[in-house]
LOFI-753791 format. One record per residue: x, y, z of N, C-alpha, C, O, CB in turn; residue in one letter; residue number from 0. Coordinates in nm, 2 decimals. Each point is the difference from the previous one (the first is absolute). Glycine has a CB too. Layout:
REM residues N
<rec <X,Y,Z>,<X,Y,Z>,<X,Y,Z>,<X,Y,Z>,<X,Y,Z>,a,NUM>
...
END
This chain:
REM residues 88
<rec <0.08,-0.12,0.00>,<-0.08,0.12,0.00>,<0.09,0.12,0.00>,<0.08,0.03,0.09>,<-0.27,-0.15,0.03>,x,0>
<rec <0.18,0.19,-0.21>,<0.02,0.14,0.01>,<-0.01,0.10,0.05>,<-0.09,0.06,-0.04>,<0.09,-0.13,-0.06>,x,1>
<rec <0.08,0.14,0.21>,<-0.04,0.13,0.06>,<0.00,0.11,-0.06>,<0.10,0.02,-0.08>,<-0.04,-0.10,0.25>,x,2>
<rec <-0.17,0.19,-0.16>,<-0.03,0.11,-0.03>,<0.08,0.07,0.09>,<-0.03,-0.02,0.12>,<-0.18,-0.03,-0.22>,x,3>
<rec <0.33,0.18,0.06>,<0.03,0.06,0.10>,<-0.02,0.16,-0.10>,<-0.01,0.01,-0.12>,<0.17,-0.22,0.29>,x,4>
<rec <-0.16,0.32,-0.07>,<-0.08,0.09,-0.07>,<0.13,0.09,-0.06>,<0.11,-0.01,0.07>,<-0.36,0.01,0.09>,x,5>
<rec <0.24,0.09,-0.29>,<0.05,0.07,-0.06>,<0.08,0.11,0.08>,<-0.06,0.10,0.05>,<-0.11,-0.17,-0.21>,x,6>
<rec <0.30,0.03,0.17>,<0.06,0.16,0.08>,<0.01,0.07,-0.11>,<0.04,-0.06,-0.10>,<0.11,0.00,0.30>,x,7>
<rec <-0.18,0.18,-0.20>,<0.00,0.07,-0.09>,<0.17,0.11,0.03>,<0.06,0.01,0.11>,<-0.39,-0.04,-0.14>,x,8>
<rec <0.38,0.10,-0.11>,<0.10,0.07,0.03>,<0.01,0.14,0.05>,<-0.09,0.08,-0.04>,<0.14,-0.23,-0.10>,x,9>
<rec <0.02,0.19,0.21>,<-0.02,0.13,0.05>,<0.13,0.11,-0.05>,<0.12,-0.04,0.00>,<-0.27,-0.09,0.21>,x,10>
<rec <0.12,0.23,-0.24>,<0.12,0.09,-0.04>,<0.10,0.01,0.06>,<-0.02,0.09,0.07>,<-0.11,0.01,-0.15>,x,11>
<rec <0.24,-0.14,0.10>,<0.09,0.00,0.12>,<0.13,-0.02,-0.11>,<-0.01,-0.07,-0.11>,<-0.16,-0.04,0.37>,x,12>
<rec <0.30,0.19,-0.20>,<0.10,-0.01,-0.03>,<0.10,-0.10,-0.03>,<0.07,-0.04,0.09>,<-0.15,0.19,0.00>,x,13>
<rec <0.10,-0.20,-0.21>,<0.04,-0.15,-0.07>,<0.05,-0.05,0.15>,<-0.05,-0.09,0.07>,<0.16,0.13,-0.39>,x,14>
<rec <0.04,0.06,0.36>,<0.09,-0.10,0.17>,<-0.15,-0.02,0.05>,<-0.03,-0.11,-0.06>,<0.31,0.27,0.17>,x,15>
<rec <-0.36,-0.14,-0.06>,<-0.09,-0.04,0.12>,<-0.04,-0.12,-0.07>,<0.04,-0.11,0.03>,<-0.13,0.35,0.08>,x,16>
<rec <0.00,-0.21,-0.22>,<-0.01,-0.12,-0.08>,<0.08,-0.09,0.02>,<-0.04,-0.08,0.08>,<-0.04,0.19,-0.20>,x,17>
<rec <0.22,-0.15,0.05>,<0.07,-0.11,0.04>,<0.06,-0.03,0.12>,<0.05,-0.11,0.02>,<-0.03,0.14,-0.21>,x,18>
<rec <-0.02,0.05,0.29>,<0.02,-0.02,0.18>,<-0.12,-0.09,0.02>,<0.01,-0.12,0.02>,<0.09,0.37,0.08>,x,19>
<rec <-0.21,-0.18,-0.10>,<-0.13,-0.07,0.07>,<-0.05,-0.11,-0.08>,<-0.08,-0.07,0.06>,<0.01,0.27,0.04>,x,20>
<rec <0.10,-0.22,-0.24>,<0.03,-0.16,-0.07>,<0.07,-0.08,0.06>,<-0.06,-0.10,0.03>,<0.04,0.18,-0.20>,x,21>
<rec <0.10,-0.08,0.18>,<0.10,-0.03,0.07>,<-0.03,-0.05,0.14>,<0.04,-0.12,0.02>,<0.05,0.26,-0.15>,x,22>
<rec <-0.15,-0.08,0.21>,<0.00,-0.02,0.14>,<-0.13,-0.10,-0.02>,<0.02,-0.11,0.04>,<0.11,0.36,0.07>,x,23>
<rec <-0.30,-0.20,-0.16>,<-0.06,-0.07,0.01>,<0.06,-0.18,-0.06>,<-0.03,-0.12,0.03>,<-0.14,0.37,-0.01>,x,24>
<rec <0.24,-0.21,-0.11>,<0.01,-0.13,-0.08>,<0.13,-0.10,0.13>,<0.03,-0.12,-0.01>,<-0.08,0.26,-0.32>,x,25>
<rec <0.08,-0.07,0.40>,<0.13,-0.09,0.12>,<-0.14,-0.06,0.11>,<-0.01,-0.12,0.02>,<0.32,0.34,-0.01>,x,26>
<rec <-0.39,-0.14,0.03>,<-0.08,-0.04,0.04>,<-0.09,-0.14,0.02>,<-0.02,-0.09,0.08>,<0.10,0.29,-0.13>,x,27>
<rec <-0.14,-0.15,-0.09>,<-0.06,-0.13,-0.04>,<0.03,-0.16,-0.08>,<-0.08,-0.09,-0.05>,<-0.01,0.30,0.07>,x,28>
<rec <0.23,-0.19,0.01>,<0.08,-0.13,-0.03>,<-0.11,-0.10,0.05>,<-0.09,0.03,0.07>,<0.37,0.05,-0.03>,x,29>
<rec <-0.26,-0.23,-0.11>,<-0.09,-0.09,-0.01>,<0.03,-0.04,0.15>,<-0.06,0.01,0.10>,<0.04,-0.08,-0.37>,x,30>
<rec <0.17,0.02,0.25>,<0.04,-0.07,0.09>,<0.08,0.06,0.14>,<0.12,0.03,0.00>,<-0.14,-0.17,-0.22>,x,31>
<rec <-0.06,0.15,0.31>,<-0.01,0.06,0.13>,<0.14,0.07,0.05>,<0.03,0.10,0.06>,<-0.22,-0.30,-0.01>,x,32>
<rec <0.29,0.09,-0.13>,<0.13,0.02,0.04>,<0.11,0.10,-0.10>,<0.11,0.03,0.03>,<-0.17,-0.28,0.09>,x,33>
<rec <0.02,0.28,-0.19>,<0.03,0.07,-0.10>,<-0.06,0.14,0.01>,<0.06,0.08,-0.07>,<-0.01,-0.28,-0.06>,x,34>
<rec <-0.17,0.26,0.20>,<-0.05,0.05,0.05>,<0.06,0.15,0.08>,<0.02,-0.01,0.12>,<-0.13,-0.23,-0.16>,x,35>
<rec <0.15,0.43,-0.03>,<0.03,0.07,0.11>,<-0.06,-0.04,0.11>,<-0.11,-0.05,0.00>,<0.16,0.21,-0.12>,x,36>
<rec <0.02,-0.13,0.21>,<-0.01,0.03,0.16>,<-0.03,-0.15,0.02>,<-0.02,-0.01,0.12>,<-0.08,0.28,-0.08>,x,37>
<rec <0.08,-0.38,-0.10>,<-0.04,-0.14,0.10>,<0.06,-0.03,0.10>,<-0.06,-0.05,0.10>,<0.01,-0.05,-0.26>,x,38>
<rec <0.21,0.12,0.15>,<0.05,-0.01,0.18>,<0.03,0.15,0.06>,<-0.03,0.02,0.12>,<0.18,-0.29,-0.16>,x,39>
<rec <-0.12,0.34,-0.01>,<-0.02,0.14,0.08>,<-0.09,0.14,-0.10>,<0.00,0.03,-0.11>,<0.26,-0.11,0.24>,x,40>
<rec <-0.31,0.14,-0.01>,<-0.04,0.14,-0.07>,<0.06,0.08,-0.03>,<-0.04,0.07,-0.09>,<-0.09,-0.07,0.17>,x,41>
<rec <0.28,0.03,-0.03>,<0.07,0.04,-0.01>,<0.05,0.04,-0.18>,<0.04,0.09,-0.06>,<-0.04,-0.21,0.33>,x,42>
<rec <-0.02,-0.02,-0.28>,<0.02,0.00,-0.19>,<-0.10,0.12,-0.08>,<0.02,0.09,-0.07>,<0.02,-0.40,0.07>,x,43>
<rec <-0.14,0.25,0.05>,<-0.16,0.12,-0.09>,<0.08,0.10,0.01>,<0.06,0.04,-0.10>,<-0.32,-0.08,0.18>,x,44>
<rec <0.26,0.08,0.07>,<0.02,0.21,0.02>,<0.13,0.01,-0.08>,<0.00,0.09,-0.09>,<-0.07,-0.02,0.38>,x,45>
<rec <0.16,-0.14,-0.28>,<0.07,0.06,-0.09>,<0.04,-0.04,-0.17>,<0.11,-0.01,-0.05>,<-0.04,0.06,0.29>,x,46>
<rec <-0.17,-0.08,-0.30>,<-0.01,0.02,-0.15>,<-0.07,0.13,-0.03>,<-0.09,0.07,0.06>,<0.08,-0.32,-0.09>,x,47>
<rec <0.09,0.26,-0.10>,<-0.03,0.16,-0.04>,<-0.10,0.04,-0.02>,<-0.02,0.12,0.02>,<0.17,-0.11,-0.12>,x,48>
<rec <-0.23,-0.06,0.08>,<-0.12,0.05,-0.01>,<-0.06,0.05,0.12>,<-0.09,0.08,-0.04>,<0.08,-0.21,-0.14>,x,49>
<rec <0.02,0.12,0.30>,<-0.06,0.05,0.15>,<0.14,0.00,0.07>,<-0.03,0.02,0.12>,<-0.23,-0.13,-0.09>,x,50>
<rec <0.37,0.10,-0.03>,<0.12,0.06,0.06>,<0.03,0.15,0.07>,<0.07,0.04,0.09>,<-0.01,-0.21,-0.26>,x,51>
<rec <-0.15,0.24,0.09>,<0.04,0.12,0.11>,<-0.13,0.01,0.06>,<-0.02,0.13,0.01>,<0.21,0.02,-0.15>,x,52>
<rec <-0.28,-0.19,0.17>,<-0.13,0.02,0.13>,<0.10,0.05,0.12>,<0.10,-0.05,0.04>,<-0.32,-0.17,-0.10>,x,53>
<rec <0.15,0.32,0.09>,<0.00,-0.01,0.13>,<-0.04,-0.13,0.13>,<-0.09,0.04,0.08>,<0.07,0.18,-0.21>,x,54>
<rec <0.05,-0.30,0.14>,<-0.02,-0.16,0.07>,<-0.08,0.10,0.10>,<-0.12,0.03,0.00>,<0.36,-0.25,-0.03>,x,55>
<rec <-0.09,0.27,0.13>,<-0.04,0.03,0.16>,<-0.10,0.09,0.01>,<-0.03,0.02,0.12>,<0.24,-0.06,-0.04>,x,56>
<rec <-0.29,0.14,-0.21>,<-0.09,0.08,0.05>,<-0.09,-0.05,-0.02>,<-0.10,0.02,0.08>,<0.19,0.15,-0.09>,x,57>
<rec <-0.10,-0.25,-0.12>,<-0.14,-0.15,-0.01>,<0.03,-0.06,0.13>,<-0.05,-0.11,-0.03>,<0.05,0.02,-0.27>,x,58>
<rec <0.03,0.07,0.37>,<0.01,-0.17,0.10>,<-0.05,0.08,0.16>,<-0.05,-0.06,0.10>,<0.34,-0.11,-0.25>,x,59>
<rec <-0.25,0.37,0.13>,<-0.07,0.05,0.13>,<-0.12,0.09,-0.08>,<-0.02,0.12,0.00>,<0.24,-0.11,0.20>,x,60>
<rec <-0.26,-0.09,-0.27>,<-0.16,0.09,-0.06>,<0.04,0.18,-0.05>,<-0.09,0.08,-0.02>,<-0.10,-0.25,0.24>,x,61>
<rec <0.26,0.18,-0.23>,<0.03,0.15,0.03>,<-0.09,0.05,-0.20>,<-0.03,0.12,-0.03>,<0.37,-0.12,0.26>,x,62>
<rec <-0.36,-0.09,-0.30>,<-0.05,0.04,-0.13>,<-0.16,-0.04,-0.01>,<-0.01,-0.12,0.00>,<0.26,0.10,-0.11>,x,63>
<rec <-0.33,0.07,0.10>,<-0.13,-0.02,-0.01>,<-0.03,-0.08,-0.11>,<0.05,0.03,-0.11>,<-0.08,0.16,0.23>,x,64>
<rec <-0.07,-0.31,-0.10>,<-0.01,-0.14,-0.10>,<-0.05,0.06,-0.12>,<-0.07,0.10,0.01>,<0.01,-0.28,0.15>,x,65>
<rec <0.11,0.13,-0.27>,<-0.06,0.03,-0.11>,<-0.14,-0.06,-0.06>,<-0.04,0.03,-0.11>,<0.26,0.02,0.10>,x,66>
<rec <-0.26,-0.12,0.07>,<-0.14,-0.05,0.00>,<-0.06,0.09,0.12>,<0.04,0.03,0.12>,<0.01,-0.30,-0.22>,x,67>
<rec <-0.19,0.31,0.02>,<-0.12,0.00,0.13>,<-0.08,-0.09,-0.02>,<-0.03,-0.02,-0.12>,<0.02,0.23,0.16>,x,68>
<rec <-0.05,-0.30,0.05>,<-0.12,-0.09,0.01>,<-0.07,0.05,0.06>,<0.04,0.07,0.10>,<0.04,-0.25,-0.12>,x,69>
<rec <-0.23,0.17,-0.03>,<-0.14,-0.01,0.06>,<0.00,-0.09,0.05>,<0.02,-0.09,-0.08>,<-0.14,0.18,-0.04>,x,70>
<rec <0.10,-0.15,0.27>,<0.01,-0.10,0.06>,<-0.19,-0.05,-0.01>,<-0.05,-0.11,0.02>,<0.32,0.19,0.13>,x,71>
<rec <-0.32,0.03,-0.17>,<-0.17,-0.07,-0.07>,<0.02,-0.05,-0.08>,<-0.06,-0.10,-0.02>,<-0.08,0.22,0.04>,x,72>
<rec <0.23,-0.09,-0.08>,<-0.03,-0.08,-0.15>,<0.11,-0.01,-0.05>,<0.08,0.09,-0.05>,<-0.29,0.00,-0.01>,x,73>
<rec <0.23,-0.23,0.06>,<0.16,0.01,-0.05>,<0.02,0.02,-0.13>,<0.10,0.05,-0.06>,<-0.04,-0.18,0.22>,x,74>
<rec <-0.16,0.07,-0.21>,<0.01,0.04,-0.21>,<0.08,0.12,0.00>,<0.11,0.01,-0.05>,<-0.37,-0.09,-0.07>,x,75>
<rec <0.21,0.16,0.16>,<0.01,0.19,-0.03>,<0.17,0.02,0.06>,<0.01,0.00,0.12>,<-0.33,0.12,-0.05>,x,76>
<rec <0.41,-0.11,-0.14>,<0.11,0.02,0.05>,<0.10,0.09,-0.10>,<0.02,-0.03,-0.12>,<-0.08,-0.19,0.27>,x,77>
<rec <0.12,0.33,-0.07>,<0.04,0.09,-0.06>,<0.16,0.00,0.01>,<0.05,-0.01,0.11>,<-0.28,0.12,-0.07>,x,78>
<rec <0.31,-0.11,-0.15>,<0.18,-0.02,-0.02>,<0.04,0.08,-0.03>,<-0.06,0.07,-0.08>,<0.09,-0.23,0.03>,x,79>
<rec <0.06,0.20,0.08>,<0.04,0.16,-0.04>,<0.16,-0.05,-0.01>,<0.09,0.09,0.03>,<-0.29,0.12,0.14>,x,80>
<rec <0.26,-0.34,-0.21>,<0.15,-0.05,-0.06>,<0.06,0.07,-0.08>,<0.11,0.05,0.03>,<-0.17,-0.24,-0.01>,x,81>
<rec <0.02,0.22,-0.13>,<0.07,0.04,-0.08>,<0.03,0.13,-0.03>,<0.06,0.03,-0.11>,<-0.11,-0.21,0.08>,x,82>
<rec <-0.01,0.30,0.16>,<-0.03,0.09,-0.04>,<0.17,0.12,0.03>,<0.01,0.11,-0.04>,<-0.34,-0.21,0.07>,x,83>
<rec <0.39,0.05,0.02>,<0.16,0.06,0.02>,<0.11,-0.09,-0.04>,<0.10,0.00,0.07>,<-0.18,0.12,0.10>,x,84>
<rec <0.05,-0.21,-0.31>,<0.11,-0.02,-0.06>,<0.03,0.07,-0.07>,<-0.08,0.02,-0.09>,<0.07,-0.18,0.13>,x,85>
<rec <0.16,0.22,-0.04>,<0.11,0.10,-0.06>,<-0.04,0.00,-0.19>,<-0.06,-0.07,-0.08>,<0.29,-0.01,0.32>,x,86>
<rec <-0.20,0.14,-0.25>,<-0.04,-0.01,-0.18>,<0.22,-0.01,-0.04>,<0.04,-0.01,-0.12>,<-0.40,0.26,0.05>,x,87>
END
């Protein structure tokens, strides 16, 4: 049986981001668990290029406000505001 998985569509973003975050999702989703970024440390994720310069320690004491808001009525309704301060 065949799975249906839905259309990511592309978004305008700078070729590097493009091939960083190819990149990163594609280390990710390795088949095999062990071949896999970060499978024995996180350590590996944070520092691939593509999310290497976050700020870790100001994410890890909340100091940046989430980029999702949820309606906790309603969880369908949910508002992302991700992409809205990447650098051109």
């Amino acid at each position: 049986m065949k799975e249906n998985f839905p259309v990511i569509k592309s978004v305008d973003l700078p070729l590097v981001y493009e091939l960083e975050m190819g990149d990163f999702i594609n280390k990710l989703l390795k088949k095999n668990v062990n071949n896999r970024l970060g499978h024995d440390t996180i350590r590996k994720i944070k520092l691939h290029s593509w999310i290497k310069d976050m700020p870790w320690g100001k994410i890890k004491s909340r100091a940046y406000p989430s980029p999702c808001n949820v309606n906790v009525k309603n969880l369908l309704k949910i508002k992302c505001n991700i992409f809205l301060d990447i650098p051109s």
